[in-house]
N, C-alpha and C positions, 0 to 999 in steps of 0.2 A: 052796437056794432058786432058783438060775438053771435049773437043770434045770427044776424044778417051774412057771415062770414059763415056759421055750421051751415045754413039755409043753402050756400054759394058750394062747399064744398061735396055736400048733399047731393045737390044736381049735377055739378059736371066736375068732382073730385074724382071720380069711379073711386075710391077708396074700398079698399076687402071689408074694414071695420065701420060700425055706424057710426055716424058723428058724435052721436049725442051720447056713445059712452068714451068720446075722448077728451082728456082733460086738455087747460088750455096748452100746456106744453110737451104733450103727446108729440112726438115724431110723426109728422103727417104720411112721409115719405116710407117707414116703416110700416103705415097704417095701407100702404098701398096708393098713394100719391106717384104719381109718373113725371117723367120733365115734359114730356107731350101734354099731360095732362094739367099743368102749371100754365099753360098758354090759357087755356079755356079760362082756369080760375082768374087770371088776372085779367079778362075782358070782362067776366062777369063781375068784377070786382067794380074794375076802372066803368061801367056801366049803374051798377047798382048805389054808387057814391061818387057818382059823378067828378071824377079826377081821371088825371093822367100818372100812371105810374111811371117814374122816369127810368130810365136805362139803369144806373147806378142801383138800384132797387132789385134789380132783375136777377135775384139770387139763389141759389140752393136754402143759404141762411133766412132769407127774407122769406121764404116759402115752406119754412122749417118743422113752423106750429102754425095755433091759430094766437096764440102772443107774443109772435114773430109778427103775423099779418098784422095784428092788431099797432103793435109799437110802432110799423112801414107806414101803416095807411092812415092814421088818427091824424099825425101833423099835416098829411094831406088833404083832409078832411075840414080841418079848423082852417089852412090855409084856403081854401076855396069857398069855406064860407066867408073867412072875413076881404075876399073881393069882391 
């Protein structure tokens, strides 16, 4: 999943900083993450794992790191596999 999430942020993060020298609780937003830019991530996201990010999710916090992403979208992940 972290791979699949730097991979995601890579293409449409525009982030100033490369992914792959940010650790997982790196400030994304600090690294140059935009709230325009948070749109993109989370289509490329809810596309790439196949889920729906709910409204409740749709946060500055949730968008924070990539161990933000990670802790939002795993229960959604495991929830959609097991239906």
């Amino acid at each position: 999943m972290e791979q699949q999430l730097r991979t995601i942020l890579a293409e449409v993060g525009g982030l100033k900083r490369p992914v792959e020298g940010l650790s997982l609780n790196d400030d994304l937003f600090a690294a140059g993450l935009t709230s325009f830019a948070t749109v993109g991530v989370m289509l490329a996201i809810e596309d790439a794992f196949d889920v729906a990010i709910p409204d409740a999710l749709l946060t500055r916090a949730t968008f924070r790191s990539i161990a933000s992403l990670q802790a939002a979208i795993a229960p959604l992940v495991v929830t959609n596999r097991a239906a």
